[in-house]
N, C-alpha and C positions, 0 to 999 in steps of 0.2 A: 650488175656486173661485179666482177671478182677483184676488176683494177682499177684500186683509189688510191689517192695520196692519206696522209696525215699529217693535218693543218693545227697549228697551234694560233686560237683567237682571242687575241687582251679583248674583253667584256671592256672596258673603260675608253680602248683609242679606236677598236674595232681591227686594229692591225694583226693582219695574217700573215702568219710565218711558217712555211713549210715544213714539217719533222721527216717527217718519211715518204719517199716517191715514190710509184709503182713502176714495177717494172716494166709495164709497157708506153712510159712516157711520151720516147721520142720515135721516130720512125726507125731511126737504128737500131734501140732495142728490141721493138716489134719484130722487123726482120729479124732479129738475132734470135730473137724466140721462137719464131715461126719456124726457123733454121734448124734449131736444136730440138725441137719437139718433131718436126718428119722425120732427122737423124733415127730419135730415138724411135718412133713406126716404124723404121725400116731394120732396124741392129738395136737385137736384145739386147747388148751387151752395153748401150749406152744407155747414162740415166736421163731420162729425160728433166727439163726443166721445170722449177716453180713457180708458184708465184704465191705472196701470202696473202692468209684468208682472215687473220684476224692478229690484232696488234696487242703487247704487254708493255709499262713502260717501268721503271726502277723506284727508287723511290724520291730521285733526283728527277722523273718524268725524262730520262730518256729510252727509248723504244728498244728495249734490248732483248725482249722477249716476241715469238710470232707462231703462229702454227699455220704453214704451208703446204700446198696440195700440188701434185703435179698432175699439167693435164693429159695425161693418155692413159695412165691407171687409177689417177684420184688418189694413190698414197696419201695419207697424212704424216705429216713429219714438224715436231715440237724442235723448234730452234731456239736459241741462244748466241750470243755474242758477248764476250767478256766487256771489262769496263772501256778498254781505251783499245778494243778493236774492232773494224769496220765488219767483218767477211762472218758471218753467221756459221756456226756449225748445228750439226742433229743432234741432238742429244737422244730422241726418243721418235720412232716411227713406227706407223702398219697399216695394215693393204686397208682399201676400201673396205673389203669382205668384211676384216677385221676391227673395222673402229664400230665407235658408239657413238653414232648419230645425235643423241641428248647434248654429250661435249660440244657439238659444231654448231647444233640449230640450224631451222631453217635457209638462215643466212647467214652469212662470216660476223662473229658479235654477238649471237643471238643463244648461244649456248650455257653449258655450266662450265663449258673449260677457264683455266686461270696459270698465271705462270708468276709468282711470289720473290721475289729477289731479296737478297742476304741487303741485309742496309751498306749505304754507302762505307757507314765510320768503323764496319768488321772487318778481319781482314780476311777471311775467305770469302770468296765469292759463290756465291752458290744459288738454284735456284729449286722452290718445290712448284709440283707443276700437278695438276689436274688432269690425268691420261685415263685411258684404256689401254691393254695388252693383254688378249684373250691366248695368247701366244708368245715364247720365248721365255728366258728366264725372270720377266716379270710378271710373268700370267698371272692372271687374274679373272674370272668371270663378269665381277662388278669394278667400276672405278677405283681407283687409289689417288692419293697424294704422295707425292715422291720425292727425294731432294736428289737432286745431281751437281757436282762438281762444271759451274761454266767453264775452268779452265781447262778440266782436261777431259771434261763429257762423260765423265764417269759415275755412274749411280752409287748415292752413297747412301741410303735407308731408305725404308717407305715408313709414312708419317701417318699413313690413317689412310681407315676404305676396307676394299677387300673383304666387305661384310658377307656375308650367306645370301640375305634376299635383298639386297637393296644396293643403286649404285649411291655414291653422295650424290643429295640431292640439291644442296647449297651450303653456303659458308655465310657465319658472323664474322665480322672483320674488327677486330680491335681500332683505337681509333686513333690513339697514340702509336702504335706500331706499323699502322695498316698489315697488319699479320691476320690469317684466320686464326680465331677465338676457341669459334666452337663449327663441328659439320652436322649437317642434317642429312636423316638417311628417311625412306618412306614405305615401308613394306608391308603397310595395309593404312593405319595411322604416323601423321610421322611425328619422328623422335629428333630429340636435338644431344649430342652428347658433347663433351669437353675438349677440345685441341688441346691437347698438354705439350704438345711440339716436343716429346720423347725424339731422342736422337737429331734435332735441330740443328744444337750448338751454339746455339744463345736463345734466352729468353724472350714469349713474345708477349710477357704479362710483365704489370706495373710491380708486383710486388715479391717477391721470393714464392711466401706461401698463398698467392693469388688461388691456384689451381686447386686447392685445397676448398676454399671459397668459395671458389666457382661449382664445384662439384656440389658441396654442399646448397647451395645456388639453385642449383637444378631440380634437386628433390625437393627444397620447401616448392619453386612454382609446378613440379610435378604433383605433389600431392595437393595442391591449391586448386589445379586443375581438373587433379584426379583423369580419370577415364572419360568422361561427358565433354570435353574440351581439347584441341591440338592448338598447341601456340607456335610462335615465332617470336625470334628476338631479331628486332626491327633495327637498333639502336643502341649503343652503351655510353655513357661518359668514361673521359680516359682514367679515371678513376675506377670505373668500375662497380661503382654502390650503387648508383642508377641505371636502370635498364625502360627501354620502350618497349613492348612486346603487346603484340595482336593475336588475341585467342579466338578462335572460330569453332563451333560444334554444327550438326546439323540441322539443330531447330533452337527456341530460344529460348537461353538460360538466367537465369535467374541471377547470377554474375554479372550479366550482360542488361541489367532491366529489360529480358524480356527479349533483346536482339540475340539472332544466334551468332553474334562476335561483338569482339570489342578491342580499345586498345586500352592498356593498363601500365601502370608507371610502378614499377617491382624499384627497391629503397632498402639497401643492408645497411646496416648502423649499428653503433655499439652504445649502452646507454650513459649517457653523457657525450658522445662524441657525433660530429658534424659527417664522417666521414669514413670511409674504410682506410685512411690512412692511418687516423688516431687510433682505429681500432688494433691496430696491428701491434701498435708501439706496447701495448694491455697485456704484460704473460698471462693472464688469463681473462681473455674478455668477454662481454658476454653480449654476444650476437642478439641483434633484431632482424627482422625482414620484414618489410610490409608490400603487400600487394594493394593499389587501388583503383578502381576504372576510372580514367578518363574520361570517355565516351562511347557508348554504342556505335558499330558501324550501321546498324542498317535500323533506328529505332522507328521505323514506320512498322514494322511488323511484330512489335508487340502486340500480344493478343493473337495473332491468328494461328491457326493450327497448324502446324509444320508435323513433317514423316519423321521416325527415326531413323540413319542410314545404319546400318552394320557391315561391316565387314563379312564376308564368306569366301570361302575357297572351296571349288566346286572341280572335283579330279575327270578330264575329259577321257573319249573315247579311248585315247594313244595313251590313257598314262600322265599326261604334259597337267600339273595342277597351275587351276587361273582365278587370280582373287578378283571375286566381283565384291561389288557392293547392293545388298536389297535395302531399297526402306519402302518402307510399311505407312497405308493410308495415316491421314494426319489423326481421326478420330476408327470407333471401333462400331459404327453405326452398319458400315457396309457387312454384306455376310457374301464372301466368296469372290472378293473384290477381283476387276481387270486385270494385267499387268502388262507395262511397258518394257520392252526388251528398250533401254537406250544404247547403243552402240558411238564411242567415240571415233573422231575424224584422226585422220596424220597418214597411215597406219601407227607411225613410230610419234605416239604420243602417250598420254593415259588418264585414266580418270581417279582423281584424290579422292580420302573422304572428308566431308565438310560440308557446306553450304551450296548447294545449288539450285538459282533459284526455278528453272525449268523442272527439276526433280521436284522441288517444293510444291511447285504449284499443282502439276498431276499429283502428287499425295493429298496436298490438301483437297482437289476434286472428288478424289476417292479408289485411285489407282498403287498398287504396288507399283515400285519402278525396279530393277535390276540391270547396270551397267558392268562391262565386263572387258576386263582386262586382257584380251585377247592375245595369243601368242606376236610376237612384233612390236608388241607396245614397249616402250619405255622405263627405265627406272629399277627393271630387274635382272639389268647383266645383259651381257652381246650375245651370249649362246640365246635367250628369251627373243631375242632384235633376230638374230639369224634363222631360228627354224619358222621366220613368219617372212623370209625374204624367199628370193626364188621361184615365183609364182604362188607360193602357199597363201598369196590375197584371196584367191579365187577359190581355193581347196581344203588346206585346215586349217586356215584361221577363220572362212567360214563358218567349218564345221563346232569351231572351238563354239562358236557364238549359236549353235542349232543344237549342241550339247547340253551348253546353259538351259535354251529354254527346253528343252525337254525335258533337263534337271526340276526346271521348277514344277511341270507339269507332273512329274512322276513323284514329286514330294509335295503334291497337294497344294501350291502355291499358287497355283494358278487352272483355272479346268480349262480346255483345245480349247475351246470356241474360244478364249476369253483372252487370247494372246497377241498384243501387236509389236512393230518397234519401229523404233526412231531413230534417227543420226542425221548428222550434217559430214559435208562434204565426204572423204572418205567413209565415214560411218554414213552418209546417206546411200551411196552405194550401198552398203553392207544390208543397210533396208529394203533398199528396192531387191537385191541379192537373195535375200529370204523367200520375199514375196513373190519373188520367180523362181527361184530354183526349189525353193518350199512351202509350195502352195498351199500343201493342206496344214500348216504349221501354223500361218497369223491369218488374221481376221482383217486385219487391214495395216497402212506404214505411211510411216510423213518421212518425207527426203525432204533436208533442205542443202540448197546449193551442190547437188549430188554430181558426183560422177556417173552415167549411164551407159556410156561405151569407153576403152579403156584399151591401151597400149593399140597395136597398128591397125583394129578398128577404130581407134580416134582419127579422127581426119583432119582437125584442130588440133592434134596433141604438140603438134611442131611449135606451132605459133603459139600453144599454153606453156610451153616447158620450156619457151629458146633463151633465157635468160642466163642462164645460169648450167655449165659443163657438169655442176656438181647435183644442181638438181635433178639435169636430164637423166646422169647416169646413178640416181639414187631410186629414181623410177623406175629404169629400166633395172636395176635389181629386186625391188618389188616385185614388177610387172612377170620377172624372168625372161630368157629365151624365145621362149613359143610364144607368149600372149605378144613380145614385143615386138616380133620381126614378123610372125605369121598370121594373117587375117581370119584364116579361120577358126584357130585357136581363138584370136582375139574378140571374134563374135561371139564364138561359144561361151565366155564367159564376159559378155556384158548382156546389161538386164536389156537395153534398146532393143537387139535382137533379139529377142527371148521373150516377149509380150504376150504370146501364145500361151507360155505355161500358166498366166496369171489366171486363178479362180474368176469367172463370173461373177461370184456372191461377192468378192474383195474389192477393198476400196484403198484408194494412194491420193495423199494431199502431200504437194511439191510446190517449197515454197524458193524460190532462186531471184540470185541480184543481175542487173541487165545488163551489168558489164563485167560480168565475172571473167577473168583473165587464164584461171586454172581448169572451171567443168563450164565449158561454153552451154549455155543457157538454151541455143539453140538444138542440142542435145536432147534437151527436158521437154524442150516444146514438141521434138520429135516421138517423143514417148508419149505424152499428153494424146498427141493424132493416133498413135494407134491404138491407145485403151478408148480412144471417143469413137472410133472405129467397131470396137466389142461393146461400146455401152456401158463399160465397167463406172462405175459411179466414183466421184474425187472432185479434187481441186485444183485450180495452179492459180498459184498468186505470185507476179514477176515484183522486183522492185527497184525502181529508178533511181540510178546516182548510186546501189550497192552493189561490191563487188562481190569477193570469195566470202562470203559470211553477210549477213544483214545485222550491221554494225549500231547503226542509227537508232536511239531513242524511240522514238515515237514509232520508226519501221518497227524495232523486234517486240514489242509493247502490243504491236497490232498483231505482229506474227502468231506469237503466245495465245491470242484474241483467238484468232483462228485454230490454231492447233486445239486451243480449249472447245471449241463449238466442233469441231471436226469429229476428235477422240470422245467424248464426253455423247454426241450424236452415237458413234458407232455403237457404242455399251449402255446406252439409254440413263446414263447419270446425268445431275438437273447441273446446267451452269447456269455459274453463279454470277460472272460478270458481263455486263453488258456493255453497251458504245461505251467511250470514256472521252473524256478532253485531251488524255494525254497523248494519243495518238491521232490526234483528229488531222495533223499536219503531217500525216504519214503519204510515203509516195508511192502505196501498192497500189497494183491494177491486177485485178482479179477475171484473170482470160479464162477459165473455165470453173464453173460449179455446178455437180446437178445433182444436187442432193445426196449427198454425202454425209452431211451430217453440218456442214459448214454452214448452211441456210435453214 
């Protein structure tokens, strides 16, 4: 639900103390909402009502910051309220059409938005805030940071963003200040650059020439890390000379003993001095830096053979360029190796480069992998998010993904026969989507927890989607028009009804959790009955107690299990693992196999 309060809870008395109430508290406001929202259905000219979706608080922790939605167009509107005033104003708004979905997340809280408040002891009040505006005189294609005037709601600079390929993708927070540090942007590998808070109007670093430091800062652990490596700064002291920072590559480095990440403790100092404060005091001092790991995140995998991922950008039919990522089997034994099409879930999600250990593991068996960034996804600006809305689920963002692999077919990456692909939830749609509507394209695909029918041929969609006005209506922008309101639109492009197209020779292993909330399961089972109908050869494996995703240990441990004997069957490669203990406590039930490659 969209309507909560915010509770403040003493950890030591356990005593809760109310900060902010939702608007639909009591019954009087409810009717008052109700009231003013058929108002606004019936007469354009009235605004309709808010309610807020997600909370900011000062740095005195009162609630002064909110970003609210109204329900009957879903507007986004970033509010504010000075210090010692009750009544909220806008500072910053835009349509549905027009936001960026990454800001909001799935659910109110779950996004990259932020709203930054001038400290108490200044005397302007001011606030910078985490927006989109694809539109008006702050356009922008990608994210920005912005300061506006709380008092009189007036925009007073932008502070960073606005990059080419990338929206911000997250913030360092100083620690002393709680100010952003540094922002992170991600436009194939990601980058971390400096917050200098140019145009601010007060400082949000400890020292004069901090920024100086910092910058300098960044190029020794860039060139430490070089290219083989993407970090994050995890941590700083308010100081500043100590930093936590978790580097990740996609196989394992030698930095790393061997794990492809680590965390490492980066240390500027001056010699003889404890500190960057003594340093400072030095007119001429002379800088140290030291990087040194801490620990491996993942050192059970020293020693095994990991893919390299790379980055690539593969220009589709329309023109529209999409960065995927290949990597490459873990060793060079194979001659003319498989490839996996991976396709990610959300739509409005996407895939980093780094560590994954599902891509790992098909390399290490002997498969290329290629995920691919498809128009819709995330992180590269609202015009990227919008030409994948409006039914383009079913049509070019398809295509974007039948592009790739014919990209790779045509550049020798892969020969026809030797082509499958995978996804989970929306990307397992996207799988099953192939295998029916481009039969002669894969050789076989694993869905897991897929969508199979999809806007008003869902029959369930009511009961997956009722949660939430802003999910419902994020779908039905996906979905579009036609697939949403018209059934046989909505047939035509789900794979349930579409079982026909699928190849004979092809094979589908679908692995789904029993109580999934989002792609009812009984969906899957419905597909399972008509490929066992044609004899088409697969698997379904349900799992007990998971929902949208097979979350559980030992469950995804066996899942992997299967996908490996499944894949690795289809292209006659040896697997290498067998039963394990670690999944021995796993709760699948495996409702259909006949020889697919699973057994």
């Amino acid at each position: 639900s969209l309507f909560w309060h915010v509770s403040r809870i003493n950890i030591d008395t356990k005593e809760c103390v109310l900060v902010q109430q939702n608007v639909m508290s009591s019954s009087a406001s409810r009717w008052q909402f109700i009231l003013k929202t058929g108002i606004a259905l019936l007469c354009s000219w009235f605004d309709p009502p808010t309610v807020p979706l997600q909370w900011f608080p000062d740095d005195e922790m009162q609630f002064r910051g909110c970003i609210q939605i109204d329900l009957v167009n879903l507007g986004i509107c970033f509010c504010a309220r000075g210090r010692k005033e009750q009544q909220f104003k806008t500072l910053h708004s835009c349509t549905f059409e027009n936001s960026n979905m990454d800001l909001i997340g799935s659910s109110g809280g779950a996004g990259t938005a932020r709203m930054d408040f001038s400290r108490s002891s200044s005397e302007a009040d001011t606030v910078d805030i985490h927006l989109c505006a694809l539109t008006g005189k702050l356009a922008s294609d990608t994210t920005t940071y912005d300061r506006f005037c709380v008092t009189t709601g007036e925009h007073i600079s932008r502070l960073a963003g606005n990059n080419e390929k990338s929206d911000i993708t997250g913030f360092v927070i100083n620690r002393k200040t709680n100010q952003p540090q540094f922002v992170r942007y991600d436009s194939g590998k990601q980058t971390t650059e400096v917050f200098s808070g140019q145009g601010r109007g007060e400082s949000n670093l400890t020292q004069p020439d901090e920024d100086v430091f910092l910058v300098d800062d960044l190029e020794h652990i860039g060139n430490y890390f070089a290219q083989s490596m993407a970090y994050s700064i995890i941590s700083c002291t308010s100081k500043n000379d100590v930093w936590v920072i978790y580097a990740e590559a996609d196989r394992g480095q030698q930095k790393c003993e061997g794990s492809p990440g680590g965390y490492f403790l980066f240390n500027r100092y001056s010699k003889g001095a404890t500190s960057t404060a003594q340093t400072t005091q030095d007119s001429s001092p002379q800088i140290e830096r030291k990087i040194e790991l801490m620990f491996p995140s993942r050192p059970e995998l020293n020693g095994h053979l990991l893919g390299e991922m790379k980055p690539l950008r593969v220009t589709v039919s329309d023109g529209e360029e999409i960065l995927c990522y290949l990597s490459e089997p873990a060793d060079e034994e194979h001659v003319n190796p498989p490839l996996i099409m991976m396709i990610h879930g959300g739509p409005q999600a996407r895939d980093t480069w780094g560590f994954n250990p599902l891509v790992q593991l098909l390399c290490n068996r002997g498969f290329r992998v290629m995920q691919v960034n498809y128009r819709g996804s995330t992180g590269f600006g609202a015009r990227f998010i919008q030409i994948g809305m409006d039914g383009a689920f079913c049509k070019l963002l398809q295509q974007d993904i039948t592009d790739v692999a014919t990209y790779v077919i045509n550049e020798g990456l892969c020969a026809k026969n030797r082509l499958a692909i995978i996804g989970g939830s929306f990307g397992g749609y996207s799988a099953l989507h192939g295998l029916t509507f481009q039969p002669d394209l894969y050789k076989c695909c694993v869905a897991i927890c897929p969508l199979t029918a999809v806007g008003a041929a869902d029959e369930q969609s009511k009961k997956s989607f009722s949660g939430s006005p802003l999910i419902k209506k994020y779908w039905q922008r996906v979905f579009g028009e036609n697939v949403s309101y018209n059934k046989k639109f909505a047939m035509d492009a789900s794979p349930l009804y579409n079982t026909d197209n699928i190849r004979n020779m092809a094979s589908v292993a679908i692995y789904h959790g029993v109580d999934d909330p989002r792609a009812p399961i009984g969906h899957s089972r419905k597909f399972v009955e008509k490929l066992k109908e044609r004899n088409i050869k697969g698997e379904f494996v349900s799992f007990s107690g998971e929902g949208h995703g097979i979350s559980k240990e030992e469950n995804r441990l066996f899942m992997y299990h299967r996908i490996e004997k499944f894949l690795c069957g289809q292209f006659e490669l040896s697997i290498r693992c067998g039963d394990d203990d670690r999944w021995v406590n796993n709760t699948a039930s495996v409702e259909w196999s006949n020889s697919a490659g699973g057994d």
